[in-house]
N, C-alpha and C positions, 0 to 999 in steps of 0.2 A: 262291446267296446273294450279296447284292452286299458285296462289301469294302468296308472304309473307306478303303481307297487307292485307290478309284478315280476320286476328285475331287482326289487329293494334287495335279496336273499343272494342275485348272484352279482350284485355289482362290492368289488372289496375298495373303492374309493369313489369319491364324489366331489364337484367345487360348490362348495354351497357359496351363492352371493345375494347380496341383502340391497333392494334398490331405494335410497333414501334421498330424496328430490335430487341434487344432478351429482351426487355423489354413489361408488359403488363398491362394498364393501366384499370382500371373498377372501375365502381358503377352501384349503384340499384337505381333507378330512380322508384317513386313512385308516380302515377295519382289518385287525388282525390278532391272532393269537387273545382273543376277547381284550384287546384291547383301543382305543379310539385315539389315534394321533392327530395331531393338526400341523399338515407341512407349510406349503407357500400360502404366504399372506399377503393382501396388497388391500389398499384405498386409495380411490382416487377419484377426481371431479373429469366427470364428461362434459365436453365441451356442443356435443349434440341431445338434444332432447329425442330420446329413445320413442315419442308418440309421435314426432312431429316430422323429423328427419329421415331420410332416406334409410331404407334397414340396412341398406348392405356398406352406406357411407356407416351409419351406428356400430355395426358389425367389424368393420373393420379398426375402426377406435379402440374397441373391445380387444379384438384379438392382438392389437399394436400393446397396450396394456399387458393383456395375458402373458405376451412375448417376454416381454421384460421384467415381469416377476418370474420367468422362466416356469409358467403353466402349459402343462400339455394334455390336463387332466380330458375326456371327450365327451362326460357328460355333469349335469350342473343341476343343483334345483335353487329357484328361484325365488325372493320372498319380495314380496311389491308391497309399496307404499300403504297402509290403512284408510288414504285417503282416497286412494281410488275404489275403493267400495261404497256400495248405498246399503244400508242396512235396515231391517225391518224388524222389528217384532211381534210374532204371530200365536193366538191362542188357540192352541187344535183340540176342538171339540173332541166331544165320544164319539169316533169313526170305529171302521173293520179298516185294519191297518194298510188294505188294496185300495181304499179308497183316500188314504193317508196324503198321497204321492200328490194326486188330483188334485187334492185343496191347496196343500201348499202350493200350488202352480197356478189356482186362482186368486192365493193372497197375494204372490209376489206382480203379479199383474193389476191388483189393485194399490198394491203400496209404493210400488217402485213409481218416480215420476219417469218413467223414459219406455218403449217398448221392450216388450221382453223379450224380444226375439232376436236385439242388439246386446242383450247382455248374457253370461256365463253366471249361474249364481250359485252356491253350496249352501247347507241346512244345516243347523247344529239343534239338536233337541235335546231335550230335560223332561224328567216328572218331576213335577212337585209335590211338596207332605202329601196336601190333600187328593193327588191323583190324578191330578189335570197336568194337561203337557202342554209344554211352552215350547216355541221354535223361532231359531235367532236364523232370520233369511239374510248374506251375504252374497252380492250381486255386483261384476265389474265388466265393465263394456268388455264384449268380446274384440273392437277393433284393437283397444288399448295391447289385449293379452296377444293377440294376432301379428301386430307391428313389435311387439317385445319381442314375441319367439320366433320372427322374423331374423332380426337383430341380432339371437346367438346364435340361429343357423349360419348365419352369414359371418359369425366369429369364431365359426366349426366347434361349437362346444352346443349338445342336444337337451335343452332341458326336458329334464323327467317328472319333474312337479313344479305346480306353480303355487304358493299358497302365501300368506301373511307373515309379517315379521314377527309381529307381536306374538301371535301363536304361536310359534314354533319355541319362543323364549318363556312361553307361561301356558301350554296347554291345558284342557282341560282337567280338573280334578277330581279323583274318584265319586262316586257317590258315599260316601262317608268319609269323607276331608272334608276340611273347612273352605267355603269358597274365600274366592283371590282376586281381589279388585289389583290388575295390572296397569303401569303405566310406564311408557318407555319414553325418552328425550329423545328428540330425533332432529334434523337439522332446523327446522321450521316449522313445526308442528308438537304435540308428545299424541301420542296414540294410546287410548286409555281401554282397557278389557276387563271385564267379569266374569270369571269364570266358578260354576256352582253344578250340582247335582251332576257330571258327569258330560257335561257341554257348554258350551259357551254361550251366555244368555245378553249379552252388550256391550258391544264393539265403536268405540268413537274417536277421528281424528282432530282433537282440538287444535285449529287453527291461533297458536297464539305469538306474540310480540317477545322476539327471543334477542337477550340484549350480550354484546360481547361474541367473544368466538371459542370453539374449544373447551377444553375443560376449566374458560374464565366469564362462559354463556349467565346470564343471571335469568332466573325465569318469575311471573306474577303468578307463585306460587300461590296467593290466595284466590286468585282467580279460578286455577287448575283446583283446589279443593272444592270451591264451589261447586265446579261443573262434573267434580267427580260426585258430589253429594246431591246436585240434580237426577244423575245418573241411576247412582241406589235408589233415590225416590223412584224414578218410572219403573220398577221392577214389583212385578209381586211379594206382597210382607213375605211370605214364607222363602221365596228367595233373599229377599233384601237382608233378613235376620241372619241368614247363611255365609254372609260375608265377612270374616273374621280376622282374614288378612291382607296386607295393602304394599305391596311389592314393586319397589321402585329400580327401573333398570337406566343405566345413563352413565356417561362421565361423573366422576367422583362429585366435584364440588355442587354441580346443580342436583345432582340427584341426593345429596345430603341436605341441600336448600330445601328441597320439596320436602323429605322427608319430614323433615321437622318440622315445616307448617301442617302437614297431613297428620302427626301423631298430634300435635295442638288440637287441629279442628275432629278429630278422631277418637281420640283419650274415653272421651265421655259416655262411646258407645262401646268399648272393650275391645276396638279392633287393634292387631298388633302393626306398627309398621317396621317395615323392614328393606334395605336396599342389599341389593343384591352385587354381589362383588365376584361371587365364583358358582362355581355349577358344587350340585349337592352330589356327593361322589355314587349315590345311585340314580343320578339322574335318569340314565341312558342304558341301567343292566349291562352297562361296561367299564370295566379300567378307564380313567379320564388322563389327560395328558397331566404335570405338575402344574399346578396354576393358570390353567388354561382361562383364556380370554374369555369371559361372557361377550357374548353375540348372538344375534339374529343367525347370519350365515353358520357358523359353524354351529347352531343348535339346530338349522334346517340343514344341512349333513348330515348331522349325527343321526337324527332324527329319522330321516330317510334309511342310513346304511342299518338303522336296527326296526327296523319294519314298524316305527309307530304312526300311523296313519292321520294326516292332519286333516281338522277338525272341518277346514272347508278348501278341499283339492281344485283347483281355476285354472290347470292345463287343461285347456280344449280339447275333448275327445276326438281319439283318431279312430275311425272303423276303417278295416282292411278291407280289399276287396271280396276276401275268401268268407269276411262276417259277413259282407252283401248278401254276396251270395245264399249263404247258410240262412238267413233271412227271408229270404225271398221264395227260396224255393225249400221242399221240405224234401225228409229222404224217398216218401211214396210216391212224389211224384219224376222221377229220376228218369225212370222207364218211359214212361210219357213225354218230356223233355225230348229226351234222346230221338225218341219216333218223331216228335216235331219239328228236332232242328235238323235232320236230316231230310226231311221235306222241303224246310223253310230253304236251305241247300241250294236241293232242286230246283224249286223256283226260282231260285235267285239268280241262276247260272244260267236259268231258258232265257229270262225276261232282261239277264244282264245287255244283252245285242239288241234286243227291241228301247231299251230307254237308251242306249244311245243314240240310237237313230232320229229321235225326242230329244234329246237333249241340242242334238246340234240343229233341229227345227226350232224349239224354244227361243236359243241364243240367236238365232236370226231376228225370232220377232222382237226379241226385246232389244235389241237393236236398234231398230225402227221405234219404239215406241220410251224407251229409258227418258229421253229428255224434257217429255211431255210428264212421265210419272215423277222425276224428279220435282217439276212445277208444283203437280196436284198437294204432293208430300208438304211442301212448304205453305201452301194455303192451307188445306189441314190441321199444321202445327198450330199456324198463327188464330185458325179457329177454335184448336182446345185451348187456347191460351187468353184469349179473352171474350168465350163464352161467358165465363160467370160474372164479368162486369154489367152484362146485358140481361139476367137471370131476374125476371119482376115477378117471380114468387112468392119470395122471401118465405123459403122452406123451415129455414130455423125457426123463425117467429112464428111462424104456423105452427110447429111444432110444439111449442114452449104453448104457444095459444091453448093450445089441443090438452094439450097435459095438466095447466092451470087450471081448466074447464074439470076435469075429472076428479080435481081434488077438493072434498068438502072444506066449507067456510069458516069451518069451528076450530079448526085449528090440531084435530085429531090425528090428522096425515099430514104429515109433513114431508118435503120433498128435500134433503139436503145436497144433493148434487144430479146434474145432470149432465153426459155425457153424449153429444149427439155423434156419429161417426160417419164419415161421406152423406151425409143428410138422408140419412132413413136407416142408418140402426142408431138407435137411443138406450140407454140404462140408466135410470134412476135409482141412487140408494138415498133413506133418509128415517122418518122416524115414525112411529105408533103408539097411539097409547091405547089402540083398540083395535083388534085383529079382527075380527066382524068391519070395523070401520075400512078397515084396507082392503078387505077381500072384495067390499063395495065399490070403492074407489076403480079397483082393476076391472067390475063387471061395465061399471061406467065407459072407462078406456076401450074395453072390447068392443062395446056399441060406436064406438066414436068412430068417426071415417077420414078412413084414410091409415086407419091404425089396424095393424096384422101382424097375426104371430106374437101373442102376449103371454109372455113365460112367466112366471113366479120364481124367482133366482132361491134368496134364503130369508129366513127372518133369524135375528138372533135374541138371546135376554127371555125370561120367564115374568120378568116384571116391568112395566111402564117406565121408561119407555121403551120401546124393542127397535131395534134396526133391521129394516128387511131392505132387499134390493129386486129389481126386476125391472126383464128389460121387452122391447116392441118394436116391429118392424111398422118403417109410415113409407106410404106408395102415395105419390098423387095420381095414380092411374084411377083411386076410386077405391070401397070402400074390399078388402079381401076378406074371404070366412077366415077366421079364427082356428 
């Protein structure tokens, strides 16, 4: 797959722009002579919703905008909304680091509520003191990012990265800095991050009641401490104690508003607060422009044009055809290849005059017969379509029957969720306080009819109660071996 930082070294400008509900922030960010300029600037309210509206009607809005800041910059990176991600927090056991990839791939399929295969999602991990790793899963519909990069194609400007605002204004912190409870103002929303050991371990858009406009917005300041002091709680002590700083980005007045309720509710734990008003002159390993603007956009520029890699990259990989290939086929079999597609050739060229000779016998028959198949087609439809009003099996309840029958009465095994899928794959996770008791349970299940294929997923916890999962295929064709 090629990355989007692999042009970061030869591109010497970039437009960074920041998408914050129907408004869109940008500049052109200029690399040279080590130092980082910021030329055209613009903000402005779109009047089409970028998910919902046509890309190329979006696209052209955009580029009418572009025009008249006089932008001609050809490529862009991107930082979208906080709110369009689901976010997960995940404990990655002791694995061999190949088998790392896997798990996270089965947590984000069990935490995310939506399938996984609608979404784009990026990882950010940490160790903790004690040596256990923690992973922050950030996941956003891939239609969402699909319809965006639609949008600037059609605005002729190519985005190169797609990633958060938030992060790119507070990235991650070394592992020996103090972690960074961020939070930025944004039009309708503040977007709150912690960032600790070297990645970023909790990401939330708080939806809140934003009063006024501008730099005259008031916000329920004690509200946003709460929910940032919710926040610290769900985190491991050993991360939570690691939070030392509390950086607030925003127009002057609200983000001095916050500020000062955050150092009140704050104080008592020794964390410093601080709002942020300009870039720290090493932010970026470059010359800064004089008083350059804090932003999203131009800190996703800069960012980009000096190769630092964001923390969760959500441009949609693009593979070429020539990675297809390289995939597909290997270099030993080349030789072989070559001998078979000059055969495959051959035959194609004998047997080209023989199917058409077929072909125009086919389009006869079906000729004659299309109007009748068109009929069949529409009785068919209307038969998949209210089949299962007429279904007196009741699969799921038999199901759920079957399952309840297998679990003892004492209360040892517990079932807390059950997952049935097109009515014959099922997964169960839930709880134990006796592994002998569940290993029972499942011999039970294996006996039961109509139940096949019973896997033992995972169990977690060394102590009462543990959580295991496992899942079984149900056939009412009768009872299958195991």
């Amino acid at each position: 797959m090629n990355s989007p930082y692999t042009k970061a070294q030869k591109l010497q400008s970039v437009l960074g722009i920041a998408l914050d509900g129907a408004r869109l922030h940008g500049v052109v960010v200029r690399r040279g002579n080590g130092v980082l300029s910021a030329q055209q600037q613009f903000s402005i309210s779109l009047s089409l919703d970028p998910l919902t509206a046509d890309p190329e009607l979006v696209g052209r809005e955009i580029r009418n905008h572009l025009d008249a800041a006089g932008i001609r910059e050809k490529f862009c990176v991107v930082g979208i909304p906080l709110k369009w991600a689901l976010t997960a927090q995940v404990e990655i056991p002791a694995l061999p680091e190949s088998e790392v990839e896997g798990f996270l791939q089965i947590e984000a399929e069990r935490n995310f509520h939506a399938d996984i295969n609608t979404l784009h999602y990026g990882v950010s991990r940490v160790r903790l003191l004690s040596g256990k790793q923690q992973a922050l899963l950030a996941g956003v519909p891939k239609n969402h990012l699909l319809a965006l990069e639609r949008a600037f194609v059609n605005a002729r400007v190519k985005p190169v990265s797609f990633s958060v605002g938030i992060i790119a204004l507070q990235p991650p912190v070394p592992d020996s800095a103090p972690g960074v409870l961020a939070m930025v103002i944004e039009e309708s929303s503040v977007a709150l991050e912690i960032t600790t050991g070297g990645g970023v371990v909790a990401a939330r858009a708080l939806e809140i009641p934003v009063g006024g406009e501008g730099t005259q917005r008031s916000l329920p300041a004690d509200l946003l401490a709460r929910e940032a002091r919710i926040t610290l709680g769900q985190l491991p002590a050993d991360l939570r104690d690691s939070v030392k700083v509390i950086r607030i980005f925003g127009p002057a007045a609200p983000a001095q508003q916050l500020a000062d309720e955050m150092d009140v509710r704050f104080e008592s734990a020794g964390m410093k607060v601080e709002v942020v008003r300009q870039y720290h002159p090493d932010e970026f390993g470059l010359q800064l422009p004089a008083k350059a603007d804090v932003s999203a956009a131009f800190s996703l520029a800069a960012s980009y044009l000096v190769g630092r890699r964001a923390a969760f990259e959500l441009l949609p990989p693009r593979v070429s055809k020539w990675e297809e290939l390289a995939k597909r086929y290997a270099s030993g079999k080349l030789s072989t290849i070559g001998i078979a597609a000059g055969v495959t050739l051959l035959l194609v060229i004998v047997a080209f005059a023989v199917q058409q000779v077929q072909l125009v016998r086919l389009r006869s028959q079906w000729a004659g017969m299309s109007a009748k198949v068109k009929d069949l087609e529409g009785v068919e439809q209307q038969i998949r379509q209210y089949r299962p009003w007429y279904d007196e099996t009741y699969r799921a309840l038999n199901i759920l029957k079957q399952l309840t029958t297998a679990f003892p009465e004492d209360g040892v095994v517990v079932a807390r969720t059950v997952e049935i899928r097109d009515l014959n794959a099922v997964t169960c996770t839930g709880t134990t306080r006796d592994q002998q008791a569940l290993l029972k349970t499942l011999e039970r299940l294996r006996g039961s009819e109509h139940v096949a294929d019973v896997r033992f997923g995972t169990i977690r916890g060394n102590k009462p109660p543990m959580q295991f999962t496992f899942d079984f295929k149900w056939s009412e064709g009768g009872k299958v071996a195991n």
